[in-house]
C-alpha positions as CSV (number, residue, x, y, z in Angstrom):
1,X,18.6,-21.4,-24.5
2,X,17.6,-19.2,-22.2
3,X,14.7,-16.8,-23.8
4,X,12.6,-15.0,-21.1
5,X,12.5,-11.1,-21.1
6,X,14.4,-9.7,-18.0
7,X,12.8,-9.5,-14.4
8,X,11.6,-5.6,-15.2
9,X,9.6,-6.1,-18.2
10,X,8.0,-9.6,-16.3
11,X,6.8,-7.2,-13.5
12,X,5.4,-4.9,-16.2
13,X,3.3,-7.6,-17.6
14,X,1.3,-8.0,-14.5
15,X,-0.4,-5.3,-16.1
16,X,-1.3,-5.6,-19.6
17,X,-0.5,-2.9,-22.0
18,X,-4.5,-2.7,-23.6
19,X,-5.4,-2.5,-19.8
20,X,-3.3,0.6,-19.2
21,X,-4.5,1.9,-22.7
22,X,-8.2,1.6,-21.8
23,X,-6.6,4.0,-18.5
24,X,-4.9,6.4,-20.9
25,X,-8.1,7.0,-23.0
26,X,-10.5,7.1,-19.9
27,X,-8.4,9.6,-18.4
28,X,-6.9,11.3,-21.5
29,X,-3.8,11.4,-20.0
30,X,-2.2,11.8,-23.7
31,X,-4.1,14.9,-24.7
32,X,-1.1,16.9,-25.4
33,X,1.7,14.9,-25.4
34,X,4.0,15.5,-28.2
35,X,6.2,11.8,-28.5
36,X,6.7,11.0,-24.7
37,X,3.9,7.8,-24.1
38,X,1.9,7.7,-20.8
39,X,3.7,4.0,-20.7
40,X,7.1,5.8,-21.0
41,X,6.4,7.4,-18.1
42,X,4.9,4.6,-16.4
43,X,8.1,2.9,-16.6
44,X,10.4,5.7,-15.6
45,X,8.2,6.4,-12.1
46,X,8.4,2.8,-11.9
47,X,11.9,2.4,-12.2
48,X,12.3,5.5,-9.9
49,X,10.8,3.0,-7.1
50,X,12.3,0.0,-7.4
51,X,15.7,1.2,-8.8
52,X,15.8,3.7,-6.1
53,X,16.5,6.5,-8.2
54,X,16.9,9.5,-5.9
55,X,16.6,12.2,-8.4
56,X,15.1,13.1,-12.0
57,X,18.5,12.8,-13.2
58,X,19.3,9.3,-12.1
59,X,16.2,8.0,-13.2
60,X,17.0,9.3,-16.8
61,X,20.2,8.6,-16.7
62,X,19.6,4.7,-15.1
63,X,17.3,3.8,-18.0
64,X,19.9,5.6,-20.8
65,X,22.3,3.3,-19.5
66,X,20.0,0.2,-20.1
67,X,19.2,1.8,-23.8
68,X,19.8,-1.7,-26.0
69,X,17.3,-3.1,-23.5
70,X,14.3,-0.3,-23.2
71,X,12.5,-1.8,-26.4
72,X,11.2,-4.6,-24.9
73,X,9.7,-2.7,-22.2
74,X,7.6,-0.9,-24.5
75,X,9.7,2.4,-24.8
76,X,12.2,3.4,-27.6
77,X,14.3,5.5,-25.6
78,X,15.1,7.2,-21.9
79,X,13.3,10.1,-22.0
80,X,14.9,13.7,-21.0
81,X,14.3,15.1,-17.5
82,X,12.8,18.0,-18.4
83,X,10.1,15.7,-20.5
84,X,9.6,13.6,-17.3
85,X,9.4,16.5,-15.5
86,X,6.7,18.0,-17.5
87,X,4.8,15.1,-17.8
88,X,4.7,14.3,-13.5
89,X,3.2,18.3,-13.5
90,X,0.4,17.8,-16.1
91,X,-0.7,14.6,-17.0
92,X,-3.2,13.5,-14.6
93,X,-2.3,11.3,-11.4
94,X,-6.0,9.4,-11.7
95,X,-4.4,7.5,-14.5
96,X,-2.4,6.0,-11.6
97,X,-5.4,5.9,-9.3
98,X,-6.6,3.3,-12.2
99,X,-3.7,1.4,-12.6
100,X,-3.6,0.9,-8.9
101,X,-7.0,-0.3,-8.8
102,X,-6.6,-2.8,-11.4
103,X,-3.7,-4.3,-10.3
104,X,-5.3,-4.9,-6.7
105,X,-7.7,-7.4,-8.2
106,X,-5.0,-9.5,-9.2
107,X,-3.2,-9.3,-6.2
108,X,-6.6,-9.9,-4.3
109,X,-6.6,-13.8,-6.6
110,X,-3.4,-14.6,-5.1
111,X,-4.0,-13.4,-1.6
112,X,-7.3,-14.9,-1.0
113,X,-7.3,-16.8,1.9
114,X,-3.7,-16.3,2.8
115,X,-2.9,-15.2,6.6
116,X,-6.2,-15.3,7.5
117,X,-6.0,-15.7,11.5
118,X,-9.7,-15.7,12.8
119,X,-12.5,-18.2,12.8
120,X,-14.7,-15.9,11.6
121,X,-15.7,-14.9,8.1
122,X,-16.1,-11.0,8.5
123,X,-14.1,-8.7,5.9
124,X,-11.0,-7.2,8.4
125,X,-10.2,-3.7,7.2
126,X,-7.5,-1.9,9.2
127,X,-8.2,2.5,8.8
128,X,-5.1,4.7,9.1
129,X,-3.3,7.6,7.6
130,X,0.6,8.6,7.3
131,X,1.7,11.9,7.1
132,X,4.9,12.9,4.8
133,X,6.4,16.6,5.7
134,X,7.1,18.6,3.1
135,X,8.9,22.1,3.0
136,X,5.8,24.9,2.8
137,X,7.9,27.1,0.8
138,X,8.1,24.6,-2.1
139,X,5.1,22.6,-1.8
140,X,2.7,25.4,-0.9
141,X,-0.5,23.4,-1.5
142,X,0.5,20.8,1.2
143,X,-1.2,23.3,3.6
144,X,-0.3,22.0,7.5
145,X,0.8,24.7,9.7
146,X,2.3,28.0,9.2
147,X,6.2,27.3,8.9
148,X,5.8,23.6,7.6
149,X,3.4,21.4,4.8
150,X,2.7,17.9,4.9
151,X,1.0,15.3,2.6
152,X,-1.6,12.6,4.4
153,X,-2.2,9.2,2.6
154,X,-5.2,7.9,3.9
155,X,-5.7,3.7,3.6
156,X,-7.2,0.7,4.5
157,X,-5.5,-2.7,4.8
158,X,-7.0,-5.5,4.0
159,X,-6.0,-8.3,6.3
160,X,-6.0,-11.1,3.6
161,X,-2.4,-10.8,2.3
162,X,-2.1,-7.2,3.8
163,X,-3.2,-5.5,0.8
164,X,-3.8,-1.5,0.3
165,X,-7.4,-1.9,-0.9
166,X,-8.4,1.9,-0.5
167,X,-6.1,5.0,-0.8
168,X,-6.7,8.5,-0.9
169,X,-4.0,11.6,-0.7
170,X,-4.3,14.8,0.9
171,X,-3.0,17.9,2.6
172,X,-1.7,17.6,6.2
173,X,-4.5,19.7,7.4
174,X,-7.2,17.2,6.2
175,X,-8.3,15.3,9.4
176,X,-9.0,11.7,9.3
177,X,-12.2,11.6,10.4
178,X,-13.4,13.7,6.9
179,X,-12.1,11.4,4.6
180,X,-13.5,8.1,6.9
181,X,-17.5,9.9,6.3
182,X,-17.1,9.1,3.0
183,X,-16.3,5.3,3.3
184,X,-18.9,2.9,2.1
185,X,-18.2,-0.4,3.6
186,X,-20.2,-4.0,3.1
187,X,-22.8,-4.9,5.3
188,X,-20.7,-7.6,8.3
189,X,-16.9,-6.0,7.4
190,X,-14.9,-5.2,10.5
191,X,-12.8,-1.9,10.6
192,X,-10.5,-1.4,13.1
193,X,-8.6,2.2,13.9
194,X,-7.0,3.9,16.4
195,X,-8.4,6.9,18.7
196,X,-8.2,9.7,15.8
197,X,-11.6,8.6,14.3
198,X,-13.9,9.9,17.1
199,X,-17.3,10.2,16.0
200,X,-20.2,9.4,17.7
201,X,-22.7,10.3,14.9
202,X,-20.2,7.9,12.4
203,X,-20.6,5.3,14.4
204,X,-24.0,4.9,15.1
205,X,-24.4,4.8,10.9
206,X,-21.7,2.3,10.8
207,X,-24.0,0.2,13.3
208,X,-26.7,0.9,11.0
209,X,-25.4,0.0,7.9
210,X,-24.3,-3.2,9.7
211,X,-20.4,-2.6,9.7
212,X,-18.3,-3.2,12.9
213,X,-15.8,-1.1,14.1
214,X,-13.0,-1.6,17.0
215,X,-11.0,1.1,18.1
216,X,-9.0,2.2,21.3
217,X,-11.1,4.0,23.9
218,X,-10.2,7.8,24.4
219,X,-10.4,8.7,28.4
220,X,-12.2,11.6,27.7
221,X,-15.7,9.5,26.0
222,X,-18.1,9.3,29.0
223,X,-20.2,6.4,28.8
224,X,-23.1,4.6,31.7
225,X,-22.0,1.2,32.2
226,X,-25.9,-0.9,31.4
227,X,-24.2,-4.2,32.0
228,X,-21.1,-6.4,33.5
229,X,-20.6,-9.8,31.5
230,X,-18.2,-12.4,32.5
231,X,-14.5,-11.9,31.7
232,X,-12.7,-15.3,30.3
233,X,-10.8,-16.6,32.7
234,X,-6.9,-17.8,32.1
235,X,-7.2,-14.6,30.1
236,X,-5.4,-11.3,30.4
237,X,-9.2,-10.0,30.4
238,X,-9.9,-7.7,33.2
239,X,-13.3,-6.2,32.4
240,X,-16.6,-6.8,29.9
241,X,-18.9,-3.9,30.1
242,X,-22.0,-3.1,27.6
243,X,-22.6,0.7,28.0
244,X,-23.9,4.0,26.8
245,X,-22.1,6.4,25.4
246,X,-23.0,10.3,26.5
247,X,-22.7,13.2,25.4
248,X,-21.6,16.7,25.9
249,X,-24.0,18.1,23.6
250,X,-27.2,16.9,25.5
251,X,-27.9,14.6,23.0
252,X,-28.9,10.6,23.9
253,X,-27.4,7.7,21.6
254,X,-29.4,4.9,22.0
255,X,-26.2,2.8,20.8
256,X,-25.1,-0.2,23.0
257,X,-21.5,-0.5,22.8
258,X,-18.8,-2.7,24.5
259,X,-16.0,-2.0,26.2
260,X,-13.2,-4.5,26.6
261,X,-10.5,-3.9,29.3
262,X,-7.1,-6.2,28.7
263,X,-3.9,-5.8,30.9
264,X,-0.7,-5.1,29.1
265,X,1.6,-6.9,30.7
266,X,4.6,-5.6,28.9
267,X,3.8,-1.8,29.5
268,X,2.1,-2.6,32.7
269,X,-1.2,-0.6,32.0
270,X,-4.8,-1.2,30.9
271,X,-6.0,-0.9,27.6
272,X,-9.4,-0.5,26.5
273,X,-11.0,-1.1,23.3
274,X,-14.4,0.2,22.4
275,X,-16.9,-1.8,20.0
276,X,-20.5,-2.3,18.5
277,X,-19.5,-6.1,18.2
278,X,-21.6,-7.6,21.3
279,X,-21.2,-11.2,20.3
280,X,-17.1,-12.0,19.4
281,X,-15.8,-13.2,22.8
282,X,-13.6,-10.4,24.5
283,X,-9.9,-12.4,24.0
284,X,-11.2,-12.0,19.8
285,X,-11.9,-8.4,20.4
286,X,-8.1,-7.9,21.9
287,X,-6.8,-9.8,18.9
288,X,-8.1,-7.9,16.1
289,X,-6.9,-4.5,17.4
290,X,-3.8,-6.1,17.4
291,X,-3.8,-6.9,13.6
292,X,-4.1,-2.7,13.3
293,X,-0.4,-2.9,13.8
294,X,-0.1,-4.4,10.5
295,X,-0.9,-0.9,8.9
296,X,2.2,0.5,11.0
297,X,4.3,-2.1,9.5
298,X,2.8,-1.3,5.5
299,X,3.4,2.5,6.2
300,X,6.9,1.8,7.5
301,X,7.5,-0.7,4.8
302,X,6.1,2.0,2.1
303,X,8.4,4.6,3.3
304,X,12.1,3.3,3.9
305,X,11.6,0.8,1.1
306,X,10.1,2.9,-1.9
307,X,10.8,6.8,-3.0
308,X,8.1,8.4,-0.8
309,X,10.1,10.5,1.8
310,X,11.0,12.9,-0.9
311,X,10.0,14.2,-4.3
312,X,11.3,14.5,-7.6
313,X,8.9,17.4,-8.4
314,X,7.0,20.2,-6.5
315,X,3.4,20.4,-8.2
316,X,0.4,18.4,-6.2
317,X,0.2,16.4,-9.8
318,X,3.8,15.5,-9.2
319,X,3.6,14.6,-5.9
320,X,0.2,12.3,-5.9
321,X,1.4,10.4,-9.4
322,X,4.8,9.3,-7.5
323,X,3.1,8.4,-4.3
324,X,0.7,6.1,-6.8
325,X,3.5,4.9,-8.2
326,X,4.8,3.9,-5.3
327,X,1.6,2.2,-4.0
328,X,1.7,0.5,-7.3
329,X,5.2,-0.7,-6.7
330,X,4.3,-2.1,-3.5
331,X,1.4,-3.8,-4.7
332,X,3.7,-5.6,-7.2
333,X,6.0,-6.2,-4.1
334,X,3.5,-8.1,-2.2
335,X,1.8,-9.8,-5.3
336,X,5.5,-11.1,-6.5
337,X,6.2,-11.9,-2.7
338,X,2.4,-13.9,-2.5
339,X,3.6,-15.9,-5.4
340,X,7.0,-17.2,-4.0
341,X,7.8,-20.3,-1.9
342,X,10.9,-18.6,-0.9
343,X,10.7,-17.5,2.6
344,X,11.8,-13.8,2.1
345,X,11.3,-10.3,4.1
346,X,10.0,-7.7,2.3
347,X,12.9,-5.8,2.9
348,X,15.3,-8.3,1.5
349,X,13.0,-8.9,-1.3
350,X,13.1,-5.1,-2.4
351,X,17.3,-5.2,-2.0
352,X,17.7,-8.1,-3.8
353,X,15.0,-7.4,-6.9
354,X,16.5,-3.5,-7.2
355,X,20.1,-5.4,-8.5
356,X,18.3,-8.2,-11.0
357,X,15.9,-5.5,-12.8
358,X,17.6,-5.9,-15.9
359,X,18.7,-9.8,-15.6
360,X,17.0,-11.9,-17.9
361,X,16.1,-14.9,-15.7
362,X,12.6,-16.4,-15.0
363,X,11.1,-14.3,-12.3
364,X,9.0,-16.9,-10.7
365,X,11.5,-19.5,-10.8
366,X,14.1,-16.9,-9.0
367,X,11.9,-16.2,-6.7
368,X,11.6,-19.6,-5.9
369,X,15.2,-20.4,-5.6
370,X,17.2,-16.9,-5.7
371,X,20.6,-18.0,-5.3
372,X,20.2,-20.3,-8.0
373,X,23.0,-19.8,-11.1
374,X,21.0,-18.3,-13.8
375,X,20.8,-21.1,-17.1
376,X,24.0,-21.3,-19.1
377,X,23.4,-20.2,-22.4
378,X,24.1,-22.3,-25.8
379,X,27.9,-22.1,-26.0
380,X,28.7,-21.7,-23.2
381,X,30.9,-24.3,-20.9
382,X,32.4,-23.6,-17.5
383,X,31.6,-19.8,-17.6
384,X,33.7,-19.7,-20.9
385,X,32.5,-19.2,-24.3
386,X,33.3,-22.1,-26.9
387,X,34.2,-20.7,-30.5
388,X,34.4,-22.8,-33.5
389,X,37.5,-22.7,-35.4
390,X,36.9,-25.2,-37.8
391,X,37.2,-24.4,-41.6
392,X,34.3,-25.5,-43.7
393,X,35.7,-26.6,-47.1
C-alpha cells in the first residue's frame, strides 16, 4: 500500500511547521490576519515557484483545483486573490528572511564537503549582485534611473554545494560596494568578486580582519611594482608581481598586494587578478576566480527557472517576500538535488518536479530512480482495478 503524502507536502516538511511558527510569532506576521495563516501563504508563494504560476490568478486557481488534497499541506482551502494579494502587501517579508535562513542550515548538513575543488581549507565565498528591471511607473520605490526601476539582489555563494548563504534586496540605485561594508566575514575565508567592489580603504580592513579577497584588476588602479616572483612554468602564467597600490587622493597604503597576470587563450588577452593572498601559488589564484562564475550560473538558474522576472504584486513588501520565496525554493532545489544519486540538471530537475507536485510517491526514492512506475496500489493488477463480486451468504 502505498501511504506517503505527495512530493509537495514532502518538500514542505523540510521545514517543520513549530519552526515556521517560532518565525510567525518572532516577526508577528499574523497581527491582523483575519483566517488566512502565514503557512497558507507560505504554500501559495511556494507553489507560485515551483508550479510556475504566472499570475495571482493561477496560483489560486492551481491550488482550488487540488482542493481534496490541500489538508495535508496544512491549509483548509485555496485562498482568494485578493486575500493573497493583501497578505504579499502587509505581512512582513523578514518572516521569509527567517525561513530562508533556517532552511540553509540544513542544506549546509547535506552539502558539506561536496564539490569542494581545492587543497586548501579556507571558507570560498563568491560576492555578486543581479539586477531585475521593473517598470518605474508601477514600482516607484525601485528608484534606478529616471524612465526605468530596477530591484538588486545582493549574495554570496558558498562554494560547498553552491549554496546562497547571504542575501540582501535593494533598489537598483544601491551600489554594491554599500551593501559589501557591511559584511562580517571569518577570520581565513576567501571572497572573490568582480571589478564593481573597488575600495581601497575595504580592502585594507579585510586584510586586517584576516579575510582574503580576489578580484579582477581594473586598468585604471595605479600600483608600484615592489617585487617580481617566479611564474610556474608549463603554466598559462605570464606575470607574479607583489606591489603597492596608489592613490589619487595623496594618500599611502602600506598594503602589499599581488597581482597575477594569466593569458586567455580563448579570447586572446591578458587577465589580471589582484589579491592580498601572497602565499597560494599563482595557477590557485587563476582557479578560484574562476569558481566566481558559479554565481553567474545561480543568478541565471534563479531567474529562468523560478518566478523572479516578474511580479504578482507592486508594493516593495510584495516584491522582496516573492523574491524570498524564490530563494527559498531554490534552496529546496539544491538541497533535494544534494540528496539524489540521480545524475540530474537543475534545469531538468525543476521541469520534471513542477508535473509530480501533487503525486504521491516517495520523494527520495524518485529522485533516485525517476522513471520508475510509481507502487501499484492494493487492488490493483495490470493497471486495472480488481472488484469483488462474490456474495457473502
Amino acid at each position: 500500500m502505498n501511504r506517503v503524502c505527495s512530493i509537495f507536502a514532502q518538500l514542505l516538511e523540510l521545514f517543520p511547521r513549530v519552526k515556521f511558527q517560532d518565525a510567525v510569532k518572532k516577526h508577528k506576521a499574523e497581527r491582523h490576519s483575519r483566517g488566512f495563516s502565514s503557512w497558507g501563504q507560505f504554500v501559495a508563494m511556494l507553489f507560485c515557484q515551483l508550479g510556475h504560476a504566472q499570475s495571482l490568478r493561477d496560483i489560486c486557481n492551481g491550488l482550488a483545483a487540488s482542493e481534496g488534497k490541500l489538508k495535508h499541506l496544512g491549509i483548509p482551502k485555496a485562498p482568494k486573490r485578493t486575500t493573497l494579494a493583501y497578505a504579499n502587501g502587509h505581512r512582513s517579508w523578514e518572516l521569509y528572511e527567517t525561513v530562508f535562513l533556517e532552511l540553509l542550515s540544513q542544506c549546509y548538513s547535506v552539502a558539506e564537503g561536496k564539490r569542494k575543488k581545492f587543497r586548501f581549507k579556507n571558507k570560498l565565498l563568491t560576492l555578486d549582485s543581479t539586477s531585475i528591471d521593473l517598470c518605474i511607473t508601477l514600482f516607484d520605490w525601485a528608484k534606478y534611473k529616471q524612465t526605468k526601476g530596477a530591484a538588486k539582489i545582493h549574495m554570496l555563494l558558498d562554494n560547498d554545494g553552491y549554496l546562497p548563504c547571504f542575501a540582501h534586496i535593494t533598489d537598483g540605485k544601491t551600489h554594491d560596494i554599500t551593501v559589501a561594508r557591511r559584511m562580517q566575514f571569518t577570520a581565513g575565508t576567501i571572497v572573490v568578486m568582480d571589478r564593481a567592489y573597488v575600495d581601497f580603504d575595504w580592502w585594507e580592513r579585510l586584510t586586517e580582519g584576516g579575510v582574503y579577497f580576489v578580484t579582477r584588476l581594473k586598468k585604471d588602479i595605479q600600483y608600484d611594482v615592489l617585487e617580481e616572483c617566479p611564474a610556474p612554468q608549463k603554466s598559462d602564467i605570464r606575470r607574479d608581481q607583489i606591489v603597492q597600490l596608489r592613490s589619487s587622493l595623496q594618500r599611502s597604503y602600506a598594503l602589499k598586494l599581488r597581482v597575477v597576470t594569466m593569458w586567455n587563450e580563448e579570447k586572446q588577452e591578458e587577465l589580471q587578478f589582484l589579491t592580498n593572498h601572497l602565499k597560494f601559488g599563482a595557477t590557485t589564484i587563476a582557479r578560484i576566480y574562476k569558481e566566481r562564475w558559479q554565481i553567474e550560473i545561480f543568478f541565471k538558474s534563479l531567474k529562468q527557472l523560478l518566478k523572479i522576472k516578474t511580479f504578482i504584486g507592486t508594493s516593495a513588501n510584495a516584491v522582496k517576500t516573492q523574491i524570498w520565496t524564490a530563494l527559498i525554493a531554490m534552496l529546496i532545489l539544491k538541497y533535494v538535488h544534494l540528496k539524489s544519486s540521480f545524475n540530474w540538471s537543475l534545469s531538468n530537475l525543476v521541469a520534471v518536479l513542477r508535473q509530480q507536485l501533487f503525486v504521491y510517491r516517495d520523494l527520495y526514492k524518485w529522485l533516485d530512480d525517476p522513471y520508475q512506475a510509481p507502487p501499484v496500489l492494493a487492488g490493483v493488477h495490470d493497471g486495472q482495478l480488481l472488484l469483488d463480486f462474490s456474495i457473502v451468504s
